[in-house]
N, CA, C and O of each residue as an XYZ file, in Angstrom:
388
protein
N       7.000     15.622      0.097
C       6.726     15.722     -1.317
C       7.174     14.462     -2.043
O       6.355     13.986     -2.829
N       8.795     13.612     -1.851
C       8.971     12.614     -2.610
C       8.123     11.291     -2.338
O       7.961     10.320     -3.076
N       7.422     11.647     -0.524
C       7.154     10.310      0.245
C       6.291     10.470     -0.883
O       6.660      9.830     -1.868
N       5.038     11.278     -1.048
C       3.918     10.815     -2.152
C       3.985     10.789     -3.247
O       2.869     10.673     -3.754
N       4.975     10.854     -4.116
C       5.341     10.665     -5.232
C       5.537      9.185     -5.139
O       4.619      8.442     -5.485
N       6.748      8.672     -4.666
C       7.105      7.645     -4.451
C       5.482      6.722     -3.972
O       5.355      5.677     -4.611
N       4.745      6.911     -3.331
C       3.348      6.126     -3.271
C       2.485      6.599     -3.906
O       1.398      6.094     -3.625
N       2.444      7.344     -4.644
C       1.769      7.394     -6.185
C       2.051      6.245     -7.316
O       1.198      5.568     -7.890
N       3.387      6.206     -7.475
C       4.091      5.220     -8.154
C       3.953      3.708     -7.324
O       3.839      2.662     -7.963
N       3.964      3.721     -6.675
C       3.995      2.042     -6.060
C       2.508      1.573     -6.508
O       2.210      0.749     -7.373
N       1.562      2.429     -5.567
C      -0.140      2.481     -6.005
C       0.222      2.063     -7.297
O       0.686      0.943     -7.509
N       0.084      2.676     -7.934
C      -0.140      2.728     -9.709
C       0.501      1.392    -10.024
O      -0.181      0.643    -10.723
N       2.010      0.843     -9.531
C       2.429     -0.255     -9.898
C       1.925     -1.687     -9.857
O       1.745     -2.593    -10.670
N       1.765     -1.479     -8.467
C       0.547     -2.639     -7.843
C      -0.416     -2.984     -8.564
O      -0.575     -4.098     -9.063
N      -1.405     -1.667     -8.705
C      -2.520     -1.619     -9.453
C      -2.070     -2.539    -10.632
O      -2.383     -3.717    -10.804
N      -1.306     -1.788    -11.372
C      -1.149     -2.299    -12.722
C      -0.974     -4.121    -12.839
O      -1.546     -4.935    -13.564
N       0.239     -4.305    -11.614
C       0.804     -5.717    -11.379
C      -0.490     -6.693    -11.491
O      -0.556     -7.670    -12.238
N      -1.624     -6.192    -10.504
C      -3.214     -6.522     -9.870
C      -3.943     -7.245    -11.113
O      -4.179     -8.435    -11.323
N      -4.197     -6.134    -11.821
C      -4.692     -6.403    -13.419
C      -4.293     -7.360    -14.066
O      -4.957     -8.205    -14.665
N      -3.002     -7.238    -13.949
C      -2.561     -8.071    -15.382
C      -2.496     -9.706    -14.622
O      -2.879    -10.668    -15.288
N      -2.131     -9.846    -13.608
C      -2.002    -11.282    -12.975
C      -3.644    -11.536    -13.107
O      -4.064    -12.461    -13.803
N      -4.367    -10.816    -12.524
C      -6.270    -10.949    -12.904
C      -6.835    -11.463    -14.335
O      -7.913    -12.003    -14.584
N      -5.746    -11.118    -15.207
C      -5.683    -11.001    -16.896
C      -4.997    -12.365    -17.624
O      -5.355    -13.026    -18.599
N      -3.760    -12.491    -16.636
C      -3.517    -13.917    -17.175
C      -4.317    -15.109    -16.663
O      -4.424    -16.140    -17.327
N      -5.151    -14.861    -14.873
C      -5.697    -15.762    -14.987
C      -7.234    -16.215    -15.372
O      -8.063    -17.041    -14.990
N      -7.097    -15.045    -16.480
C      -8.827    -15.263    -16.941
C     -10.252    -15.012    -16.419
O     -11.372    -15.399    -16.752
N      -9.621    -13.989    -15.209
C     -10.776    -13.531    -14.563
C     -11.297    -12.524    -15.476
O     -12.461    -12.275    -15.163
N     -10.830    -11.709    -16.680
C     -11.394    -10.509    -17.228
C     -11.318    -10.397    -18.301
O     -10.727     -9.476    -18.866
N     -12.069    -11.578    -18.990
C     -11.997    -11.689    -20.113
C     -13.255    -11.353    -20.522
O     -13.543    -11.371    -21.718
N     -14.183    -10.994    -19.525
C     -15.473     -9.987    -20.702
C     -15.369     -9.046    -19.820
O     -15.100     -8.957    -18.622
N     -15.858     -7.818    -21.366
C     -16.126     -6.298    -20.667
C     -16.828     -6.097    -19.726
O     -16.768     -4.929    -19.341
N     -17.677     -6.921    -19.005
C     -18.542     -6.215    -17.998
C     -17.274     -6.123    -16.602
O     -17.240     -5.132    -15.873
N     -16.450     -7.136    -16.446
C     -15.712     -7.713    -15.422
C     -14.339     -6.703    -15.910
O     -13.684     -6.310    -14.944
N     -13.854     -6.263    -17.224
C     -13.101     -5.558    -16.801
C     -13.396     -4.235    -16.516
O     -12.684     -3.468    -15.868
N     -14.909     -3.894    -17.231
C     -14.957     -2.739    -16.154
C     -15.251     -2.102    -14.984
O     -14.945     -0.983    -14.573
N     -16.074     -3.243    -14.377
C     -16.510     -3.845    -12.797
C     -14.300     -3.720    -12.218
O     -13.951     -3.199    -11.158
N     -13.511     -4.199    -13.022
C     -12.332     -4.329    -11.651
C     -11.477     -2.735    -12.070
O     -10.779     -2.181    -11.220
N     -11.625     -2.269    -13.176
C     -11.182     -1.117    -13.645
C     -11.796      0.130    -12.227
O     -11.034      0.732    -11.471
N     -13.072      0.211    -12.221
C     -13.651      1.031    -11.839
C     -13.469      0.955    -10.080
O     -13.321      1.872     -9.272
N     -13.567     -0.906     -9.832
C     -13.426     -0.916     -8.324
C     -11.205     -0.295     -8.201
O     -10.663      0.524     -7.458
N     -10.873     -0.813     -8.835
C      -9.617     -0.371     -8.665
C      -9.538      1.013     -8.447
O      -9.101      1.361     -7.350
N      -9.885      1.931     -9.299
C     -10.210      3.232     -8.981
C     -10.615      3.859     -7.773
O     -10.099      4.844     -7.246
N     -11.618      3.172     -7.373
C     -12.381      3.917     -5.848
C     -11.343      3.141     -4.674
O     -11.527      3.445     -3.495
N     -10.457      2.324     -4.955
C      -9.554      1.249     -3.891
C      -8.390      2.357     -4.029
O      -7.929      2.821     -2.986
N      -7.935      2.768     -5.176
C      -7.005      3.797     -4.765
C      -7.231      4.974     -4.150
O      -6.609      5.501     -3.227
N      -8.411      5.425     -4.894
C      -8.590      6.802     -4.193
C      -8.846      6.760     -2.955
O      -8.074      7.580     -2.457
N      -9.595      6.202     -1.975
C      -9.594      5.811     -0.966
C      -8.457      5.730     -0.098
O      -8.332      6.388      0.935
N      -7.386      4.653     -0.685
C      -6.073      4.311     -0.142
C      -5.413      5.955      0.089
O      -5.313      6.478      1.199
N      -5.074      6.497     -0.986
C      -4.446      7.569     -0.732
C      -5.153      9.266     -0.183
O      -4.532     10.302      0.052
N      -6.664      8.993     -0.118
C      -7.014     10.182      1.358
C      -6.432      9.133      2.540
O      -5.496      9.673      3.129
N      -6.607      8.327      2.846
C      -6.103      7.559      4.414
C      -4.835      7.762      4.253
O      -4.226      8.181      5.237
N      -3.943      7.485      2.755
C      -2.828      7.287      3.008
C      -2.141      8.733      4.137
O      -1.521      8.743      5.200
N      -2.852     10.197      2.863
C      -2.410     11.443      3.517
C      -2.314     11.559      5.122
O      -1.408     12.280      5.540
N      -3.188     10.901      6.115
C      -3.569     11.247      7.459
C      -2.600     10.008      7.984
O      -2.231     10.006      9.158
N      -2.258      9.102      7.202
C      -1.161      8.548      7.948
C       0.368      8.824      7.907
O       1.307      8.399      8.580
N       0.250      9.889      6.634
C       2.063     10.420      6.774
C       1.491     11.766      7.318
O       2.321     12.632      7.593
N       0.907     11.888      7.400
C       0.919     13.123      8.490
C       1.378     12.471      9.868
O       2.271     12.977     10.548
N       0.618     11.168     10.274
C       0.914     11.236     12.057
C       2.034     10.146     11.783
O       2.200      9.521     12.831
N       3.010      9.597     10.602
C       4.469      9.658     10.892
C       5.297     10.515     10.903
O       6.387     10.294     11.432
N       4.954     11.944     10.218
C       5.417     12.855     10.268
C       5.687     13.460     11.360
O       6.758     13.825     11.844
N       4.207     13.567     11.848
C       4.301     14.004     13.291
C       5.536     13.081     14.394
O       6.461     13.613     15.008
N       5.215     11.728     14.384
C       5.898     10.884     15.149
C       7.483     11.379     15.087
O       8.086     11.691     16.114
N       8.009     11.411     13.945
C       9.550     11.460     13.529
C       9.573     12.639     14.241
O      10.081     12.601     15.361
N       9.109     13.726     13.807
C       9.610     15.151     14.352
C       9.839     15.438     15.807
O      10.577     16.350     16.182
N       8.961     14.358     16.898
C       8.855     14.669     18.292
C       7.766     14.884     18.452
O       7.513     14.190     19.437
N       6.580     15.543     18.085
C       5.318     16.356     18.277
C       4.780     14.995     19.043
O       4.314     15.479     20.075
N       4.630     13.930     19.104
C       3.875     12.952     19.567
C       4.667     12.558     21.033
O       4.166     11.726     21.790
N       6.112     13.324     21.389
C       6.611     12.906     22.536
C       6.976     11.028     22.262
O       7.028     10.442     21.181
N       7.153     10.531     23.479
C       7.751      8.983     23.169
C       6.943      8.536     22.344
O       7.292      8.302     21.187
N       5.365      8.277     22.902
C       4.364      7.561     22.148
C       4.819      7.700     20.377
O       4.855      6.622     19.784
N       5.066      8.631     19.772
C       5.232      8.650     18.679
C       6.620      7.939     18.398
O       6.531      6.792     17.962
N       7.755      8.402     18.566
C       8.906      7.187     18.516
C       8.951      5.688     19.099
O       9.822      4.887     18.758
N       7.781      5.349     20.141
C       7.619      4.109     19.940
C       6.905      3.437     18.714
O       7.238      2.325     18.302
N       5.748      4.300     18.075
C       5.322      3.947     16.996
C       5.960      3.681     15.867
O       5.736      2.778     15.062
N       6.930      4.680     15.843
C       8.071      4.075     14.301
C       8.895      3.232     14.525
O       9.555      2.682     13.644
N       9.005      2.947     16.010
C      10.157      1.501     15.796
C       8.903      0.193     15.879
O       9.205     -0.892     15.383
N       7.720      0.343     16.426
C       7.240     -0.385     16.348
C       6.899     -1.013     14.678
O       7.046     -2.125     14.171
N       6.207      0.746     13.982
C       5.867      0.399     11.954
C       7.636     -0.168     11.791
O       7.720     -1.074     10.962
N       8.631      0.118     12.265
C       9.664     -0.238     11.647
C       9.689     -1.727     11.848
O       9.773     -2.485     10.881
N       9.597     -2.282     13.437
C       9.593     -3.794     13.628
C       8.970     -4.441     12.684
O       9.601     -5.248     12.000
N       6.893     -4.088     12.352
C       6.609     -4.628     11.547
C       6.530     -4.638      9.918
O       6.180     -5.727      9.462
N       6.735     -3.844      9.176
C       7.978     -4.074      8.283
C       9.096     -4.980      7.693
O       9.123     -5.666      6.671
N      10.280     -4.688      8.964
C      11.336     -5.598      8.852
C      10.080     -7.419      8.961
O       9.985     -8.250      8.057
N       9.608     -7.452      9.861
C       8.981     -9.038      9.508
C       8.533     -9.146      8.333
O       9.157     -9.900      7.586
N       7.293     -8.419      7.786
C       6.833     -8.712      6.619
C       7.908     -8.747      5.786
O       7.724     -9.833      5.236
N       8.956     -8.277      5.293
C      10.366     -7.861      4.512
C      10.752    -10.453      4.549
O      10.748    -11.371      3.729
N      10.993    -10.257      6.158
C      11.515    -11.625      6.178
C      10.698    -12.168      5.561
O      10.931    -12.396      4.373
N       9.489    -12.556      6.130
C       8.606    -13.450      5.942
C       8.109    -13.754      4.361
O       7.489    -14.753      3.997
N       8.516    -12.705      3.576
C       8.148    -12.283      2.154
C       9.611    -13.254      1.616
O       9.460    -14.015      0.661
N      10.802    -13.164      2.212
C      12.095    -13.558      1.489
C      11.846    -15.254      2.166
O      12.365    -16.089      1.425
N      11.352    -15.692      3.060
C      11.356    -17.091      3.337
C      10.319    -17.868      2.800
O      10.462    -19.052      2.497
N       9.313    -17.253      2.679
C       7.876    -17.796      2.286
C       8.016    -18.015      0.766
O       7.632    -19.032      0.189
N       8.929    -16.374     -0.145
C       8.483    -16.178     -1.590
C       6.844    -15.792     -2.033
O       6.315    -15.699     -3.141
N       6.290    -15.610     -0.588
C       5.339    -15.366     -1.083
C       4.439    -14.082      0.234
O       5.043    -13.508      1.140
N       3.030    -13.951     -0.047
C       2.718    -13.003      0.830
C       2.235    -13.964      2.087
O       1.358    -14.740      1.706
N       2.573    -14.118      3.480
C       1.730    -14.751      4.034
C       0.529    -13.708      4.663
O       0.549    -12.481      4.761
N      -0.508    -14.680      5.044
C      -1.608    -13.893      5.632
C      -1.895    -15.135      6.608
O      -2.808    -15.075      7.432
């Protein structure tokens, strides 16, 4: 219950963060374009969070045992990658891709 609360709120933050950096740099300064990124933002979340549901389900699953090892290798593995992105975010200052 808090996991999706808590990614309700991040979603929404992002989103919001998304916009407004889009806003200072002058990508949406006519109505057709803000409602072209308004609307795509919309279908990018909703989207995000049906997938999101089926993926805390099979961490759910993982944590509890139901997946046997395979599943606890998977969370130290989401945990390994994580902790990198975490570094790579504090050395870079930025997102790498």
């Amino acid at each position: 219950m808090y996991v999706e609360i808590l990614v309700l709120i991040t979603s929404t933050l992002i989103s919001i963060s998304l916009v407004g950096k889009a806003w200072e740099a002058g990508a949406l300064n006519k109505a057709l374009s803000r409602a072209f990124a308004g609307g795509s933002i919309g279908v990018v979340s909703n989207k995000f969070l049906t997938q999101y549901t089926q993926f805390e389900s099979l961490i759910t699953a993982s944590i509890n045992g139901s997946l046997g090892f395979t599943g606890f290798f998977f969370i130290a593995a989401l945990i390994l990658l994580l902790t990198v992105w975490i570094t790579n975010f504090i050395k870079y200052r930025s997102l790498v891709v």
